[in-house]
Short mmCIF file of the C-alpha atoms (twelve columns), coordinates in Angstrom:
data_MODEL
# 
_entry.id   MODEL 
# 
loop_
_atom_site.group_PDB 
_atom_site.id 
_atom_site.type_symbol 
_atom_site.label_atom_id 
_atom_site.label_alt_id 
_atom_site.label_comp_id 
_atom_site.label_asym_id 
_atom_site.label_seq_id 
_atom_site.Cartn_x 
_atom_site.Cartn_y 
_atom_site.Cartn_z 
_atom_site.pdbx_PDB_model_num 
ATOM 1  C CA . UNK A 1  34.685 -2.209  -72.101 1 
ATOM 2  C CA . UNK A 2  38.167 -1.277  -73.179 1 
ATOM 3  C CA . UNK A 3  38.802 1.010   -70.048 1 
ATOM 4  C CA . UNK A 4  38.291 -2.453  -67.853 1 
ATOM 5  C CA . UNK A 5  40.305 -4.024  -70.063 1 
ATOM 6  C CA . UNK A 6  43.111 -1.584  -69.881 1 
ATOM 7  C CA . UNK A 7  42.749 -1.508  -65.812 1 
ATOM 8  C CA . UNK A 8  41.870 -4.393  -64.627 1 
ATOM 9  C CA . UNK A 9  40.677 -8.343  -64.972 1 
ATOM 10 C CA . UNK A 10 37.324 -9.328  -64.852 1 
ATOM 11 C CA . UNK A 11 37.645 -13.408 -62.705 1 
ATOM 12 C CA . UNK A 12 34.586 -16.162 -62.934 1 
ATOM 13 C CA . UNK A 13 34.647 -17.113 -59.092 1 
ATOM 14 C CA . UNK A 14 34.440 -20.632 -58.774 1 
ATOM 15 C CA . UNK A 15 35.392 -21.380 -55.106 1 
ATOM 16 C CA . UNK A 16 34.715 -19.622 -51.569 1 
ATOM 17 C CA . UNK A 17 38.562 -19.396 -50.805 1 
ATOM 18 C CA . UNK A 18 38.354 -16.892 -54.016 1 
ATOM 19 C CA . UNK A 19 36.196 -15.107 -51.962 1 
ATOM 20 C CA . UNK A 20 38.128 -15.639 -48.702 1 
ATOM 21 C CA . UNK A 21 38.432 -12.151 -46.401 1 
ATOM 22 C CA . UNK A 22 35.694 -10.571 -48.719 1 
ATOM 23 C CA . UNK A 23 34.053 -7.546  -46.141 1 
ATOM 24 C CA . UNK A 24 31.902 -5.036  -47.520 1 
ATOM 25 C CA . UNK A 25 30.680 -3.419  -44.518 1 
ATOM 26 C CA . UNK A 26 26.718 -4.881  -45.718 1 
ATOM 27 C CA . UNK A 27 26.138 -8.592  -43.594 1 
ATOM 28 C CA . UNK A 28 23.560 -9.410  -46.258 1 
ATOM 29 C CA . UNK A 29 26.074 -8.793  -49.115 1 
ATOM 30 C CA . UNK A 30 28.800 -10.596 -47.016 1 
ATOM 31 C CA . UNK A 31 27.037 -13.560 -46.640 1 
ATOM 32 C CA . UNK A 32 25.848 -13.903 -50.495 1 
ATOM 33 C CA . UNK A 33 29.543 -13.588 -51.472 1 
ATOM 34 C CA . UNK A 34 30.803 -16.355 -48.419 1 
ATOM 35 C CA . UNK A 35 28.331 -18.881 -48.766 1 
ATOM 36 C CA . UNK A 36 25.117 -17.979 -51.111 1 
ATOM 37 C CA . UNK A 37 26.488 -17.153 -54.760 1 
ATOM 38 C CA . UNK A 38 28.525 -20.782 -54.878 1 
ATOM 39 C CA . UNK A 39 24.883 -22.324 -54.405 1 
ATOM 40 C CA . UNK A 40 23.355 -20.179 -56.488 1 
ATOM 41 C CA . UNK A 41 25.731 -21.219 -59.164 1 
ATOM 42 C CA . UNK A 42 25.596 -25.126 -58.698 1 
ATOM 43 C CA . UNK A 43 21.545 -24.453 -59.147 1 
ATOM 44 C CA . UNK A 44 22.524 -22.580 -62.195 1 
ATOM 45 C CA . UNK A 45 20.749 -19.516 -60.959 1 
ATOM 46 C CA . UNK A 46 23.275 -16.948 -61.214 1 
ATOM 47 C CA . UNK A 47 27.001 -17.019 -61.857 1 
ATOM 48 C CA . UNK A 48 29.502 -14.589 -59.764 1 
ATOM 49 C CA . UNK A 49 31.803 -12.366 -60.635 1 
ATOM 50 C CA . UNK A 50 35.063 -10.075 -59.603 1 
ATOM 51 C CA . UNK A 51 36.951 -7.782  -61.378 1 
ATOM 52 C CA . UNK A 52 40.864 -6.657  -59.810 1 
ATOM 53 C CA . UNK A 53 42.067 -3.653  -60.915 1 
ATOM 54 C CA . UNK A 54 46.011 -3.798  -62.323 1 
ATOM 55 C CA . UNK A 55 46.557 -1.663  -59.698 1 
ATOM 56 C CA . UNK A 56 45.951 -3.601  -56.371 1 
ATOM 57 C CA . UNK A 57 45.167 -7.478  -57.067 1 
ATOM 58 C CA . UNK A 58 44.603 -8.066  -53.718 1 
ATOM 59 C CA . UNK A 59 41.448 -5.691  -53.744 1 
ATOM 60 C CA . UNK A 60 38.363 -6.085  -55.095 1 
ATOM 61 C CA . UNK A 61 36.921 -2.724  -57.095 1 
ATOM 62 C CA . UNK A 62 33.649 -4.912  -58.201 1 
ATOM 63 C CA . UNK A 63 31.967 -8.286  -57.427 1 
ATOM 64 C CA . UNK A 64 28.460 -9.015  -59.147 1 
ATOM 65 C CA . UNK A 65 26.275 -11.986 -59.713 1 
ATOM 66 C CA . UNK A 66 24.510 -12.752 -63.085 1 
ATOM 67 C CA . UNK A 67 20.982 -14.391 -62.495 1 
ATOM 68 C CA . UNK A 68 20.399 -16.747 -65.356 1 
ATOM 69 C CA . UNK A 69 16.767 -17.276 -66.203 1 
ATOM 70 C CA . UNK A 70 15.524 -19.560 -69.154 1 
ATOM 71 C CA . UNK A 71 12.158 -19.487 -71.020 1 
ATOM 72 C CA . UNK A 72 9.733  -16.996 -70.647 1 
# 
């Protein structure tokens, strides 16, 4: 964890102009990251995440989602 912390930020992504000009190359992954994850995330089914390296702000280096799941 400390080499993430010593090169980039790791950003909760809360709205879709966060997320604005996000292109991956994948339409599937595209779409998740414009419109899907925010859903997802007012359902509490999975929270979204991005992580900017020091280096270039302006580019993402990773974007995830977290499914949450509760009981069994």
């Amino acid at each position: 964890m400390s080499f993430l912390k010593e090169h980039g930020s790791l950003f909760s992504v809360n709205e879709p102009k966060e997320l604005e000009g996000f292109n991956c190359g994948d339409l599937d992954i595209d779409e998740f990251f414009a419109k899907d994850c925010f859903g997802f995330t007012k359902q509490l089914l999975g929270k979204t995440w991005e992580f900017l390296p020091n280096s270039v702000q302006s580019i993402s280096a990773v974007m995830f989602s977290i499914s949450l799941r509760y009981g069994s």
